[in-house]
C-alpha positions in Angstrom: -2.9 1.7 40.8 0.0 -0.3 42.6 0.0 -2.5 39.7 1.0 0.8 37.7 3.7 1.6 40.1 5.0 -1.9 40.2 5.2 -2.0 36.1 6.9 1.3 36.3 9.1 0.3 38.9 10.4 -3.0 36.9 10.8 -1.3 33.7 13.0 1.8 35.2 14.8 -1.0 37.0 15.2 -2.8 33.6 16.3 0.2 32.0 19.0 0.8 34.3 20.3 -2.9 34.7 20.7 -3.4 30.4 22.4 0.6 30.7 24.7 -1.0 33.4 25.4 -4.2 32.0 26.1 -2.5 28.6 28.5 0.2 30.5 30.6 -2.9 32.2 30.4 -4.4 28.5 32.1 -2.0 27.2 35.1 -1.1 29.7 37.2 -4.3 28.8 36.7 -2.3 25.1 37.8 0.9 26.6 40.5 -0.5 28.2 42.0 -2.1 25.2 41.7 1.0 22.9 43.3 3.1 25.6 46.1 0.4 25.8 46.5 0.4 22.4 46.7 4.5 22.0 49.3 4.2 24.5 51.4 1.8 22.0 50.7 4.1 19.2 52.2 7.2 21.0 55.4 5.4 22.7 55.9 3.4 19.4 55.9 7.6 17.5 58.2 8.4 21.1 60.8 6.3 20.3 60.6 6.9 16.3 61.0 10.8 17.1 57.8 11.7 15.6 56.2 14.4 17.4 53.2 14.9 14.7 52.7 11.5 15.1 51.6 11.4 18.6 49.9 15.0 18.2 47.5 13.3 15.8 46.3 10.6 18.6 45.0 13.4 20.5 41.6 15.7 19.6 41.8 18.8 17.5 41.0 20.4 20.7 42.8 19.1 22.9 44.7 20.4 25.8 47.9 19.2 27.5 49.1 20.2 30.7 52.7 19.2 31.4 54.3 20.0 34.4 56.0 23.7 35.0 54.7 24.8 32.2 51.8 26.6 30.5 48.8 25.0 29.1 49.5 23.8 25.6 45.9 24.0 23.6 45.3 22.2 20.5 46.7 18.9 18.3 49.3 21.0 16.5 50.8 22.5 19.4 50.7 19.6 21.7 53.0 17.9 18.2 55.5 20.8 18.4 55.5 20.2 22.4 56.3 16.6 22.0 58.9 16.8 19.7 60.9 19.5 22.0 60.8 16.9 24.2 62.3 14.1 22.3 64.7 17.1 20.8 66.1 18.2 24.4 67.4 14.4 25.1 64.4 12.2 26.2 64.9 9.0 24.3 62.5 6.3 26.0 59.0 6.7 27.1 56.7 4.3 29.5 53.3 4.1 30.3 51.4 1.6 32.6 48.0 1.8 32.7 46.7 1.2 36.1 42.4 2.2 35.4 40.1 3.3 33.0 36.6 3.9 33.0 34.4 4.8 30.4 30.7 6.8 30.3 29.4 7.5 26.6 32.2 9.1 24.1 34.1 10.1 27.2 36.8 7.9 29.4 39.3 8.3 31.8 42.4 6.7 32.5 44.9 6.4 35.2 48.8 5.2 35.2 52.3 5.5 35.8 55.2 7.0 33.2 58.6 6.9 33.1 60.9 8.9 31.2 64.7 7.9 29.9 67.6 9.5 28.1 70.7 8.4 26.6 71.8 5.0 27.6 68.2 4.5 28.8 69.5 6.3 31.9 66.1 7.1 34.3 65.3 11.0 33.5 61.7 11.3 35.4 58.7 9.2 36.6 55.3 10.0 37.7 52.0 9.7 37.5 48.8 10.9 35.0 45.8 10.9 34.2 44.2 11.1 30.7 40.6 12.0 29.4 39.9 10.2 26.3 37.1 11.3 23.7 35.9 9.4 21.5 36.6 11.3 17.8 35.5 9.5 14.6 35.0 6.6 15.6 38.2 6.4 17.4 39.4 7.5 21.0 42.1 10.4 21.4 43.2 12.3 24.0 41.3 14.7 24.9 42.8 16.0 28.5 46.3 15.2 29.4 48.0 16.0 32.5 50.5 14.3 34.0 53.2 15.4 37.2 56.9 13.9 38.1 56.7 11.7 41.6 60.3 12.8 42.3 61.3 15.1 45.0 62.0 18.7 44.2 65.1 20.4 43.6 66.9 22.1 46.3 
């Protein structure tokens, strides 16, 4: 009977340490394909091309910018980017500070920083991003992101 428990034991234990091992495999992966989404959508920034970076997120995603609504959905999300580069926002940077990845699902966490004309500083913050893989291929899934400046008075 122990001998039962001890096979058991070993294989769960083997199980978990070939899941793990696979898991920190992978996050140098993760890592590298967020990195490179995040070159994808300021490279589409600074071209003006608000379907472009709408496509890097899920059909279903949802953003959730600051002082605003939610805004639900890849074509939406497009329009909402481009209103941004439209109203004066001509640089965009993101530093990707950790990412971490379980199945078709990551997260990331970094720093932005927003410019205008002249690459004059407009905003900076902080955000966090839940990536799905789709096809294949990770996209944004959740996007939120807030300003670290100090309110208006």
């Amino acid at each position: 009977m122990r001998s039962g428990r001890r096979f058991v034991a070993a294989a769960v234990a083997g199980v978990a340490i070939a899941v793990w091992t696979g898991l920190a495999a992978a996050q140098p992966e993760v890592r590298a394909a967020v990195e490179e989404g995040n070159r994808r959508f300021v490279a589409a920034f600074l071209r003006g091309d608000g379907k472009a970076i709408g496509e890097l997120y899920t059909a279903s995603a949802e953003a959730f910018p600051p002082n605003g609504e939610v805004v639900r959905g890849r074509e939406a999300i497009a329009r909402f980017w481009q209103s941004v580069i439209d109203g004066g926002i001509k640089g965009v940077a993101v530093t990707t500070l950790e990412t971490e990845a379980q199945g078709d699902l990551a997260y990331e966490v970094g720093r932005y920083a927003l410019t205008g004309e002249g690459g004059k500083p407009v905003d900076q913050g902080k955000y966090v991003v839940v990536w799905k893989r789709d096809d294949g291929q990770w996209k944004l899934h959740r996007d939120i992101w807030n300003t670290s400046l100090p309110a208006a008075k």
